[in-house]
C-alpha positions in Angstrom: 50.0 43.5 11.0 49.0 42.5 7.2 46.9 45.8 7.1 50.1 47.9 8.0 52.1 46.4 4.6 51.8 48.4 1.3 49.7 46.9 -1.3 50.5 49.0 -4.2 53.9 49.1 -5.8 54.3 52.4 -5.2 54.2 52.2 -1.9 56.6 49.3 -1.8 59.2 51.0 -4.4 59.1 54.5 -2.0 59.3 52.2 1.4 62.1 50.4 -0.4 63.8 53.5 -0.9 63.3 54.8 2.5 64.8 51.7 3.7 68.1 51.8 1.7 68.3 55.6 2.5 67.9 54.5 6.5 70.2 51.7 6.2 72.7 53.7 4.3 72.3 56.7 7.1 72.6 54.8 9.9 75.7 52.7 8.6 77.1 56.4 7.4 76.3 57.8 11.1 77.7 54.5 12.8 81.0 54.8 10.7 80.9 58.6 11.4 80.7 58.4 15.6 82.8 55.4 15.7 85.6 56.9 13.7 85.1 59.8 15.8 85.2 58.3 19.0 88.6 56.5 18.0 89.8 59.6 16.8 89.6 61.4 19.8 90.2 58.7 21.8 93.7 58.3 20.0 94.2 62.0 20.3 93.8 61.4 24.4 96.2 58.7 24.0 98.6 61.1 22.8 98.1 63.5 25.3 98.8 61.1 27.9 101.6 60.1 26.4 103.0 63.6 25.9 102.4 64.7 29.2 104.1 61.6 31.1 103.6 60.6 34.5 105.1 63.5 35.8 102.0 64.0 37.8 101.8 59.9 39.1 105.8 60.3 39.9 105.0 63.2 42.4 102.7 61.0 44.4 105.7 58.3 44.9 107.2 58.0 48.2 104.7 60.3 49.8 101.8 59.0 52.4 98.4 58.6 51.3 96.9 62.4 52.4 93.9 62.7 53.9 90.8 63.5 51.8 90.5 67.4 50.8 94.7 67.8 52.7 95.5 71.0 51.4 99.0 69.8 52.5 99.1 67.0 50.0 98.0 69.2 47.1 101.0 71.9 47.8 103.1 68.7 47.4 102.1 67.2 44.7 103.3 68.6 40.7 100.3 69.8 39.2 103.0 72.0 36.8 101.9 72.3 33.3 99.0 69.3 34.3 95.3 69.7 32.7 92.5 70.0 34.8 90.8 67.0 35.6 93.8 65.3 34.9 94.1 62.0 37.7 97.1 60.4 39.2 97.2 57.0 40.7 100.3 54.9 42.6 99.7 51.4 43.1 102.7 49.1 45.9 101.7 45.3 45.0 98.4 46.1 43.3 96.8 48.4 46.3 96.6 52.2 45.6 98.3 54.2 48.3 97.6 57.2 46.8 95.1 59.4 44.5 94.6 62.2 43.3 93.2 64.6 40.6 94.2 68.3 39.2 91.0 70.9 39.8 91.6 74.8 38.9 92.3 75.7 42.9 94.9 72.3 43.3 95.2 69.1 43.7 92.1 67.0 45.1 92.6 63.8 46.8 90.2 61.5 45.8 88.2 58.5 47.8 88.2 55.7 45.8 85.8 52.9 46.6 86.7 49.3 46.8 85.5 48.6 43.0 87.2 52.1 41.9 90.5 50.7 43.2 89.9 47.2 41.5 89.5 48.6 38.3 93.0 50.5 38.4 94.6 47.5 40.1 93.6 45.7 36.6 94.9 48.1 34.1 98.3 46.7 32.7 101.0 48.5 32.9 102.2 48.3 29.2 102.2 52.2 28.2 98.7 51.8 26.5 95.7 53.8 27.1 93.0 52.2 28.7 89.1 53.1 29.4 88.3 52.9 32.9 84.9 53.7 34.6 85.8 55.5 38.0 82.6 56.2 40.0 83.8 58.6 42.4 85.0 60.5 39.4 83.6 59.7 35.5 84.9 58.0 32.9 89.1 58.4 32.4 91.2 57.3 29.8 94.6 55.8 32.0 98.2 55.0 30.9 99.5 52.7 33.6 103.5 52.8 33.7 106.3 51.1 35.9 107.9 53.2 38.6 111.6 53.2 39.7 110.7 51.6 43.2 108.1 48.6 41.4 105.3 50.5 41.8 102.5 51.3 39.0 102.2 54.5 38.5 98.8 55.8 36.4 98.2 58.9 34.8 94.6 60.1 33.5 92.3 62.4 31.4 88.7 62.8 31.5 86.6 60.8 28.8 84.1 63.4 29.1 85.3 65.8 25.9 85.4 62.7 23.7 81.8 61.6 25.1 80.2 65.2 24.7 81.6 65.7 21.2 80.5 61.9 20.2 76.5 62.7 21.3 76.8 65.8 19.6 77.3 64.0 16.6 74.9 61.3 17.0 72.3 64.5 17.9 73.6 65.9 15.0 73.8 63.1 12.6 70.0 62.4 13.8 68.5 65.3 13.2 70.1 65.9 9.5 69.5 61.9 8.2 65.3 62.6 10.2 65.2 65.4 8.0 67.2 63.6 4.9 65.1 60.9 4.9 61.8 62.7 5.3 62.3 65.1 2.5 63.7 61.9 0.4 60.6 60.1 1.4 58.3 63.0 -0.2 60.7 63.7 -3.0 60.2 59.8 -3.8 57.2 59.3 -3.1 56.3 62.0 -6.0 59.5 60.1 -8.3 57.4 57.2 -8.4 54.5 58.2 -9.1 55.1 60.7 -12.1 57.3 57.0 -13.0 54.2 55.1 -12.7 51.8 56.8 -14.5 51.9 55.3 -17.5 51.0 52.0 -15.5 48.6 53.4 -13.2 47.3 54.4 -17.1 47.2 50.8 -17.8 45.4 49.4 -14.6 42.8 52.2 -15.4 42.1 50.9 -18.4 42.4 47.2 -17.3 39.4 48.0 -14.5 37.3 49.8 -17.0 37.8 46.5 -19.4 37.1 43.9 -16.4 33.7 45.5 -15.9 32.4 45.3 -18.7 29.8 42.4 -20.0 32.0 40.0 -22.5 29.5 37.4 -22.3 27.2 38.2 -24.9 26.1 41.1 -27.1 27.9 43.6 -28.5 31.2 45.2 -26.0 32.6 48.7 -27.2 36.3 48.7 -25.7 37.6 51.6 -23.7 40.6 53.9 -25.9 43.8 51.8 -25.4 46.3 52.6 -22.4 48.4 56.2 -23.5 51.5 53.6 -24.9 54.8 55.6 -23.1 58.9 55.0 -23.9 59.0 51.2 -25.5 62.6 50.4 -24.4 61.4 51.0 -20.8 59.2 48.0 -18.9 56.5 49.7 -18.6 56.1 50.9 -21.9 56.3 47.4 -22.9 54.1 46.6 -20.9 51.3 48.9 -22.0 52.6 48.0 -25.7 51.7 44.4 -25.2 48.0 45.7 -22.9 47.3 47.3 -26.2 47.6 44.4 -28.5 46.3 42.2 -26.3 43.0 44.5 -26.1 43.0 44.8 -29.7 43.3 40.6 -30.3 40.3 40.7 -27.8 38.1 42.9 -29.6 38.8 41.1 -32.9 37.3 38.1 -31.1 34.3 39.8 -29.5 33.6 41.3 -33.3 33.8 37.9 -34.8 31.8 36.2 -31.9 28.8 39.2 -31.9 28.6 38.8 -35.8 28.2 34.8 -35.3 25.3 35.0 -32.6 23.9 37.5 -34.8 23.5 35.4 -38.1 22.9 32.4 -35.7 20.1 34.1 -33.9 18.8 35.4 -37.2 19.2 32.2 -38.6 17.0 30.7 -35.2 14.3 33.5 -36.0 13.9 32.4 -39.4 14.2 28.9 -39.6 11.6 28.7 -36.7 9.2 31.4 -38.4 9.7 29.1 -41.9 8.9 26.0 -40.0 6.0 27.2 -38.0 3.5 26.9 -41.5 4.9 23.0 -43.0 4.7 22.3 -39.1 1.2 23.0 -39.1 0.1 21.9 -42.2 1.6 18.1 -41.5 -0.6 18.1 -37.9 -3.5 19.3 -39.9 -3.0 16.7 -42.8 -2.3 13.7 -40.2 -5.6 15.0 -38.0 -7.9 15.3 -41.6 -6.7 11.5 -42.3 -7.4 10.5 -38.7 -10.9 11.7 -39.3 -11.5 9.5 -42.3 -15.0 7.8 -42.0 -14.0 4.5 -43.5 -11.6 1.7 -41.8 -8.5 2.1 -41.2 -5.8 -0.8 -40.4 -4.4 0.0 -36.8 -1.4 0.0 -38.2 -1.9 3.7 -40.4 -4.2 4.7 -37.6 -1.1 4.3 -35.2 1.4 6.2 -37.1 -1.7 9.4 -37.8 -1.6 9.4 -34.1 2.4 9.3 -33.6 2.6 11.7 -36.9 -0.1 14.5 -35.3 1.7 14.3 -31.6 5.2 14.9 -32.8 3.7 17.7 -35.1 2.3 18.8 -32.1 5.4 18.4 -30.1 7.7 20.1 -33.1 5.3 23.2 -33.3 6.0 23.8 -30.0 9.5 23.4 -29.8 9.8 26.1 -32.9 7.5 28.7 -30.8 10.2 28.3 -28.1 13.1 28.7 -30.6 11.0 31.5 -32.0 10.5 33.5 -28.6 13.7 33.0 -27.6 15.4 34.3 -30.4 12.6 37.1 -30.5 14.7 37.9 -26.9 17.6 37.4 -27.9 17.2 40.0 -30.2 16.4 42.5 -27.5 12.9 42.8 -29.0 10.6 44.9 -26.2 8.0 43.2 -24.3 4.4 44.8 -23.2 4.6 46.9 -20.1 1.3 47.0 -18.2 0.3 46.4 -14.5 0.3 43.0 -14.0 -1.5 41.1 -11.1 0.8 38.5 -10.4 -1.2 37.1 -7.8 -4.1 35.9 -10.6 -1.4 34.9 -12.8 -0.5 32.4 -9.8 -4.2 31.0 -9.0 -4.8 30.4 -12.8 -1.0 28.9 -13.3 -1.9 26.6 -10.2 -5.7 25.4 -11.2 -3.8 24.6 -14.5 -1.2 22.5 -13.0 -3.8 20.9 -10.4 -5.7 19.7 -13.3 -2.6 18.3 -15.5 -0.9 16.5 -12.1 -3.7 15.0 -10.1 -0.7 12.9 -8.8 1.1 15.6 -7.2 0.0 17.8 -3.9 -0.1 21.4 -4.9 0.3 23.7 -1.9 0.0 27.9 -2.2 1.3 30.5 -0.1 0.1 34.1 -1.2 0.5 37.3 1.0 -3.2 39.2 1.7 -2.9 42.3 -0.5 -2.4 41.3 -4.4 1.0 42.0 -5.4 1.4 43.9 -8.8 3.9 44.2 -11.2 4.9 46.0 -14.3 6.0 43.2 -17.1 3.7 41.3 -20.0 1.2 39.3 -18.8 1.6 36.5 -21.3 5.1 35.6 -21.0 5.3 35.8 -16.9 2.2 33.3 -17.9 4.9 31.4 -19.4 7.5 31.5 -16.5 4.9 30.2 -14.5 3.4 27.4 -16.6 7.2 25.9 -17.2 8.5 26.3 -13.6 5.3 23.9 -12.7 5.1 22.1 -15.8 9.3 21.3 -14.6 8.2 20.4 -11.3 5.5 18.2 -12.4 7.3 16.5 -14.9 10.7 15.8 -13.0 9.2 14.5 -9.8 7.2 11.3 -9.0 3.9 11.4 -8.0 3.0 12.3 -4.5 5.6 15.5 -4.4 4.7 18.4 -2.7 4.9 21.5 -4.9 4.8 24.3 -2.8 4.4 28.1 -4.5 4.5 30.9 -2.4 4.2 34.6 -3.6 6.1 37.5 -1.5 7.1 41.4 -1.3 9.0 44.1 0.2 7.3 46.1 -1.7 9.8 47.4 -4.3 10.7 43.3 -5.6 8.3 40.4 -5.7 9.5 36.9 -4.7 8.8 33.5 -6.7 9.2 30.9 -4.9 8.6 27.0 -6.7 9.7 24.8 -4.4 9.4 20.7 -3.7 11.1 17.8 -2.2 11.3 15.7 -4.9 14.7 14.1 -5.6 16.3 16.9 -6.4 18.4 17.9 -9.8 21.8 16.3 -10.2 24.8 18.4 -9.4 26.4 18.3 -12.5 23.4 19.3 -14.4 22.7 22.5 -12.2 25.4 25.2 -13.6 24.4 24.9 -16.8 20.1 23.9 -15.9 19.1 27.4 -17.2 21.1 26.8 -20.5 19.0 25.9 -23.9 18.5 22.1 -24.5 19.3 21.2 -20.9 18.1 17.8 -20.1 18.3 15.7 -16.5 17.0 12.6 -18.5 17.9 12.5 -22.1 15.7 9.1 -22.4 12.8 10.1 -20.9 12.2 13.1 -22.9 10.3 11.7 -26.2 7.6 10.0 -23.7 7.3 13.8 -21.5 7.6 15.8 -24.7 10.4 18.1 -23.2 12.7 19.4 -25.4 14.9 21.2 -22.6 13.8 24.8 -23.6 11.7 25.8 -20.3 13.8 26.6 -17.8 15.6 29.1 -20.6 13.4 30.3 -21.7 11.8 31.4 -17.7 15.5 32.9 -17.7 15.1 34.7 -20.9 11.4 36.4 -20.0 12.8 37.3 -16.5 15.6 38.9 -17.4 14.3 40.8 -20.7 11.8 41.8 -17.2 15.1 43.2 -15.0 14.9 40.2 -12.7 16.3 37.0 -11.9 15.8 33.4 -11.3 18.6 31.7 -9.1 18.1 27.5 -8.1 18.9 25.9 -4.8 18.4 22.3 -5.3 19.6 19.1 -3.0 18.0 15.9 -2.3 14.7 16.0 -1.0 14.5 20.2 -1.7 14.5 22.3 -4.6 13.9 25.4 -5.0 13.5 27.9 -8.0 13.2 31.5 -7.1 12.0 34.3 -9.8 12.5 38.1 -8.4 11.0 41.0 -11.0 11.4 44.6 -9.5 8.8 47.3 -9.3 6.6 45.6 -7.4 
């Protein structure tokens, strides 16, 4: 039944209005045939009352006739009586005689058992009553007191009153059907010309909810058409506006921050790259001093030319990634991703003797169109992250498939697993499981972002699935 409600408020304000036009035409048509029906009813009444019980009086002191006695109608008065009209006189409650006015006479009429119960109940207090005869139809009755004791009732057909009422209600049906069908069209159109200023609004409000705010620059649709201001839904689209305006202010600001930051990255990590390599060079000339050196100075050479080391490499990463960051295009060539496996695999064989290294590649090469170097890169980091965050004896499992438009990375061991507070954010720059491990492994928390950064500047992805005893990094590049 949910599926049947409106969803959109203009379909609830026009099934609104529908409703309080039914309810309204159906309490007008109830008041209508019910003040009808009383009407008419009391117009009966009064007919009764005018014509008396002249006709009831003339069955007094007369034997019940015989069903269709010709001889009873002659005697009874049907002077100045309706037709249809029925007479009725009741001796201690029991009806000795019936009878009722047709166009050729009087009829006498069989009552049944219940038919004569129901007169034997109507008071005799000069008030009309409604009493269902089923040898007959429905009468309206006037029961009075005759001079001998007897009850003597006198009464007209219901029938006029009942035709007159259903034509009404026929009537009455027909016009509200066609009343409320027109106003449902009529309102249905009202609302909407109402609501197009909002409908204006949600247009733009869809257009603005998918667009990328994340990062980059973000050009703003043309604000919502701004309509009446004293009216709700101009205020509404008033307010839309300066909201979207406040929001564009902030995406300006923000884009002109990551650009001077990321220009600021780029240079800082191109400046550094030549003082970076000229302390590892110094440090690696003393180290090859031919005279004796105290273990002490030897020591700190050694500590002075790793951390060089280590440094130059964490301003390459800083460098690439800003060089992405910038949008900068990468070299688009054929690349056989399945040699870039083998060799990325021999590598990490020969750095982690301690680990298993297991391969799963699919017969036919599989090719794809990025640069060579940096899916190198993606590679070397998603084992190099395997390697380094798992104890020896892990199985690292990589297996290679296609469908033949997107090739499938899969890097996969059952190591411990990555904590789950650390995987949102695992792909973000400076991301570390173990902060106090890192100065001994020489990770500075830039792989896995930068493997996100190559792949997408490729058009792919890298998603994670990781749990204890299973992890799993997956790398998808199209055009395969």
């Amino acid at each position: 039944m949910r599926s049947l409600r409106p969803h959109t408020l203009r379909a609830r304000l026009t099934l609104g209005l529908l409703v309080l036009l039914a309810v309204s035409c159906a309490a007008v048509g109830l008041a209508a045939v019910v003040e009808l029906n009383g009407f008419l009813t009391s117009r009966l009444d009064e007919q009764l009352t005018e014509a008396g019980n002249r006709f009831a009086v003339s069955l007094e002191h007369k034997e019940e006739p015989k069903k269709d006695d010709h001889d009873g109608d002659e005697r009874a008065d049907t002077r100045r009586q309706a037709t249809g009209t029925f007479g009725a006189r009741l001796v201690d409650g029991t009806v000795t005689n019936a009878a009722v006015v047709r166009p050729t006479g009087t009829l006498n009429v069989g009552l049944t058992a219940a038919d004569r119960q129901r007169l034997a109940a109507v008071p005799a207090d000069g008030r009309g009553h409604s009493v269902g005869l089923s040898s007959l139809d429905d009468y309206r009755v006037i029961a009075t007191r005759g001079l001998d004791g007897d009850v003597l009732i006198t009464g007209m057909p219901l029938e006029p009153v009942e035709a007159a009422v259903h034509r009404l209600e026929l009537v009455a049906g027909i016009v509200f059907g066609a009343a409320l069908t027109a106003a449902g069209v009529a309102g249905a159109l009202w609302v909407r010309w109402s609501l197009r200023p909002l409908s204006r609004v949600a247009a733009t409000a869809t257009r603005v909810s998918e667009l990328p705010l994340a990062s980059g620059e973000v050009a703003l649709p043309p604000r919502a058409p701004e309509s009446d201001p004293r009216g709700e839904v101009g205020r509404v689209a008033g307010a839309f506006n300066r909201m979207l305006g406040h929001v564009e202010d902030a995406l300006t600001k923000r884009h002109a921050s990551e650009e001077r930051l990321r220009s600021f990255a780029a240079d800082a990590s191109h400046e550094l790259r030549t003082p970076v390599a000229s302390v590892r060079g110094h440090a690696e000339l003393a180290l090859l001093h031919p005279g004796p050196l105290p273990p002490e100075i030897t020591r700190a050479l050694q500590r002075i030319a790793a951390e060089s080391t280590r440094m130059g490499a964490m301003v390459d990463d800083l460098l690439l990634l800003a060089r992405l960051d910038a949008g900068r295009p990468l070299e688009t060539a054929p690349v056989d991703l399945t040699r870039l496996v083998l060799d990325a695999l021999t590598d990490a064989r020969a750095t982690g003797s301690g680990h298993r290294w297991e391969l799963d590649l699919p017969e036919d090469p599989v090719t794809v169109t990025g640069d060579a170097h940096r899916l190198q890169q993606v590679l070397a980091n998603l084992l190099s992250n395997a390697r380094l965050h798992t104890p020896a004896g892990t199985k690292v499992t990589v297996t290679l498939e296609t469908d033949g438009s997107t090739a499938s990375l899969k890097v996969h061991d059952d190591g411990p697993g990555i904590p789950e507070d650390i995987q949102p954010g695992v792909f973000e720059r400076f991301t570390r499981a173990d902060r106090s491990t890192k100065a001994e492994t020489g990770g500075a928390g830039l792989g896995l972002s930068i493997v996100a950064a190559v792949v997408e500047a490729h058009g792919g992805s890298v998603t994670l699935e990781s749990g204890p005893g299973s992890t799993t990094f997956t790398v998808r590049i199209g055009d395969a």
